[in-house]
N, C-alpha and C positions, 0 to 999 in steps of 0.2 A: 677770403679775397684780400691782395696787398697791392692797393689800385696805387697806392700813396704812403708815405711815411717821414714823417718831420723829425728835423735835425734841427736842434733849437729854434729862428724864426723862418727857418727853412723848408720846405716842401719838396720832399724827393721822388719821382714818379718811378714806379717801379720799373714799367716797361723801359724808362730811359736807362737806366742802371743796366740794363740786362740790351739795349739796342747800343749804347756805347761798348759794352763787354765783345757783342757781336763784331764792331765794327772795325776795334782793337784788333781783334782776335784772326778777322777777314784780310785784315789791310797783310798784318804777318805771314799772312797764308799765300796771300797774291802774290808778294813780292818774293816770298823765297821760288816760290813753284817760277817766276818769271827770271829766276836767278838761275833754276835748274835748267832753264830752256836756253837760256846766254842769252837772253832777251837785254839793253842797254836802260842801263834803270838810272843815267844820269837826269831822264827829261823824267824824272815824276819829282823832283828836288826842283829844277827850271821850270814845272808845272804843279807842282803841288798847292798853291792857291787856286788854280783851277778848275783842279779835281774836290779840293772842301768845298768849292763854291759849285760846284756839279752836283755833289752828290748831296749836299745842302736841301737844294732848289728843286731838286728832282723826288726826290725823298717828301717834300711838305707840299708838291706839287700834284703829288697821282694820291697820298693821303688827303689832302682835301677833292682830290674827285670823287673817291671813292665813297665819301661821307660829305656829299654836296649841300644834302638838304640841310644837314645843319649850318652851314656857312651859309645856304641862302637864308634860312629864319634870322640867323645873329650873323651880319656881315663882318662885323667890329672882332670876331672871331678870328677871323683872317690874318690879324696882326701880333696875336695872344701866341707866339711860338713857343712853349716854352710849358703846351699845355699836353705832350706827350706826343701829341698824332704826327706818326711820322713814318714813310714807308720806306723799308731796309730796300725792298727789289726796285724802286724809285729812285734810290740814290745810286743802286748798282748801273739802270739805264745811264743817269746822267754822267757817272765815272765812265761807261763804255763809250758816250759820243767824246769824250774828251779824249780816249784812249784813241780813238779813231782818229780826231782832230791832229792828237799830238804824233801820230805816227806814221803818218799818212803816207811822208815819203821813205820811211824808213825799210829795211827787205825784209823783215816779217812781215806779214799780210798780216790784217782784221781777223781774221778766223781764227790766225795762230794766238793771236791775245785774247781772242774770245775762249778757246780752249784754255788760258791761263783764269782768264775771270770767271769762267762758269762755278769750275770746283770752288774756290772764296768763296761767292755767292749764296751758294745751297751752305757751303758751313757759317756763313755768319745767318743766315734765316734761322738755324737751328735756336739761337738765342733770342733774333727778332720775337719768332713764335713763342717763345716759353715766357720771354716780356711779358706777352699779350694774355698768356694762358693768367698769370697772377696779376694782371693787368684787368680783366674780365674784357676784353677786347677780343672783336670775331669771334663769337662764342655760338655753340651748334645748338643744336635742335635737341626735344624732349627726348629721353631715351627710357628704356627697362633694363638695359644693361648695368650687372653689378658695378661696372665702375663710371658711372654717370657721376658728376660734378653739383652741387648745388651752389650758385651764386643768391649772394643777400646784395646784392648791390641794383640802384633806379635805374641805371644803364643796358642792365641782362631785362629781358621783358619775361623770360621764365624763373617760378619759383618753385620748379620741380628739376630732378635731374635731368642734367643734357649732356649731349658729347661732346669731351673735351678735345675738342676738334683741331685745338691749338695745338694740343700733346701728342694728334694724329701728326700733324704738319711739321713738328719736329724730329720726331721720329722717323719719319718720309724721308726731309733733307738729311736726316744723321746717316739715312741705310745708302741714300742718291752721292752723297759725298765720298762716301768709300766703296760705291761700285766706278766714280770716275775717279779716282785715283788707279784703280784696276787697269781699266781702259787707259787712262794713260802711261801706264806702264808697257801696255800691249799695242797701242796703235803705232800704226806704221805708215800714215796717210793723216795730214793736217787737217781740224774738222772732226775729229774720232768721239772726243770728249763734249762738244757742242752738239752733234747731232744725236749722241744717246743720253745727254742732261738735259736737251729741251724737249726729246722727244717723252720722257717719263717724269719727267717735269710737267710737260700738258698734261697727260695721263692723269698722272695723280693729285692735280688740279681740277680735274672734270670730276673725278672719283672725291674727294674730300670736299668739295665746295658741295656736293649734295647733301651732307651732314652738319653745315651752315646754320644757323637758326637766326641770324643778327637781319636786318633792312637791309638790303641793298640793290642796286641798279637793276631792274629788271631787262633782257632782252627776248624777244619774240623772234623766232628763226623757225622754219621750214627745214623739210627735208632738202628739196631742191637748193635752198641757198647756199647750201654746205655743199653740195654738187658743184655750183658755181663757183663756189670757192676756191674750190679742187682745180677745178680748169680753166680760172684766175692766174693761180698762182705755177699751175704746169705753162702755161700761156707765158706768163712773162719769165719765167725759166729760159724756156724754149725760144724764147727772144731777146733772151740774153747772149745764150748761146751762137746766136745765127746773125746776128747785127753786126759782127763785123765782116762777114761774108756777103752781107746786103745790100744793095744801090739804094740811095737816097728817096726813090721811089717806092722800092717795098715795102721802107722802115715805114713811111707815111701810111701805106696800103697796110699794116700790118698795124698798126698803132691805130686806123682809121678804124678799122673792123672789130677790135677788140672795143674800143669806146662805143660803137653802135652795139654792138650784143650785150656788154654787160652794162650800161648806161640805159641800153631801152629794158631792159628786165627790171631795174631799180627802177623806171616808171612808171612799168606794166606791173608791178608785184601787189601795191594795192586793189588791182581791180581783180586778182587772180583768185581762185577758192582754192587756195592752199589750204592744209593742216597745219599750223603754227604750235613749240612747244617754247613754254616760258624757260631761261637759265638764265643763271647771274653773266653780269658784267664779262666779269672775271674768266669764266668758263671759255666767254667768246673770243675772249683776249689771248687763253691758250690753245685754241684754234689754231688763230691766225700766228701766233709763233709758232707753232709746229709748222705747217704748211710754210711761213716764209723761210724757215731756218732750210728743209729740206731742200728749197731751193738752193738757197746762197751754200748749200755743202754742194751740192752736185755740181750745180756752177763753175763755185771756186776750184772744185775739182778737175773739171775740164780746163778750166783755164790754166791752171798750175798741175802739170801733172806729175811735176816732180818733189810735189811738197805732198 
């Protein structure tokens, strides 16, 4: 394990050495790909405190969610930046509501920059994860496979082999990053590279966070509420779609109805004798990005049918 490594009276955390490499590495990657689109890259120079102060905040913000309980034990924690925990996909959010912010009125659409930021993304996680894998951070469950890992480190709570789950999740983004290069070579329709990065990106989020071994957020879900999630997220699609063909009336009638169904369910669902299966946080989180992206592709598609 090389959680750490001192340079005179200095403390260097491995994962940061290899999340700053990542982030070098991403920023190069975005801006040429947003260079090959003719995309105008004078507003990231006009915004570029921003975007540091974005991806900063966003980044230290969903790493202490994710590891809450220990911020709640040691609050004073909270201030200690400098102590590694830092989430690469966190600072990516925050860079994409700035990208949104600063582009807003500009004739690329959000989508076409999302197709520029997804591929970065997946290649700077490549480094994120390998940080974390010699980091001993997000570390997986006991295994018998000949290449399980043994961590000597208080932080791993196994001192048997486990899956080096990190080494799955880089290898995931390394194969995800050069199937959307592919894709964007071949799409013919804005949206190409976003809906099959996020869609295999859920995927093998669902599929690797099951090989997990570290604490983390519990959630409880039903078969049914993934049903309603479904016809959530088809629902406001489909009302997306139809709102500007709507009177003022229906939008009400139609935003009325949707809040009494799925609102009285989230009332009703504790009294109900569902089957409930435990999954991480996480898992849930790539759910609802699969389902909302599928929207905002078809959407924006409709809406722009010549992009």
């Amino acid at each position: 394990m090389f959680d750490a490594f001192q340079i005179g009276p200095f403390m260097v955390w491995t994962h940061v050495i290899f999340l700053m490499l990542g982030i070098w590495l991403a920023t190069e990657f975005f801006l040429r790909l947003a260079q090959s689109a003719h995309f105008p890259l004078q507003q990231f120079l006009e915004w570029r405190w921003w975007y540091v102060g974005a991806f900063a905040i966003g980044g230290r913000t969903i790493a202490m969610l994710t590891e809450y309980r220990v911020y709640l034990r040691h609050p004073l924690q909270l201030f200690v930046v400098w102590d590694g925990n830092f989430s690469f996909l966190g600072g990516v959010i925050g860079v994409g509501c700035v990208v949104w912010y600063a582009n807003r009125l500009s004739r690329a659409t959000f989508l076409q920059w999302l197709d520029v930021l997804l591929p970065a993304a997946t290649f700077g996680l490549i480094f994120d994860w390998m940080g974390r894998f010699f980091a001993g951070q997000h570390y997986g469950s006991p295994t018998d496979m000949f290449w399980g890992v043994t961590y000597d480190a208080m932080q791993v709570r196994y001192a048997v082999p486990i899956h080096p789950v990190q080494l799955y999740y880089a290898l995931f983004y390394a194969m995800l990053t050069f199937l959307l290069l592919i894709v964007r070579k071949h799409a013919k329709r804005a949206g190409g590279e976003t809906l099959v990065g996020i869609v295999l990106a859920s995927v093998g989020v669902m599929i690797l966070e099951s090989f997990r071994g570290d604490f983390a957020i519990p959630v409880f879900a039903t078969t049914f509420d993934f049903i309603l999630l479904v016809l959530l997220f088809a629902g406001l699609g489909l009302f997306a779609l139809l709102e500007v063909r709507m009177h003022q009336r229906g939008v009400i009638a139609y935003e009325l109805v949707m809040a009494v169904v799925f609102g009285g369910y989230l009332l009703l669902r504790p009294m109900l004798p569902l089957e409930t299966m435990e999954m991480r946080f996480s898992q849930l989180l790539a759910v609802l990005a699969l389902l909302a992206t599928v929207v905002y592709v078809v959407v924006h598609r409709r809406w722009y049918p010549h992009l």
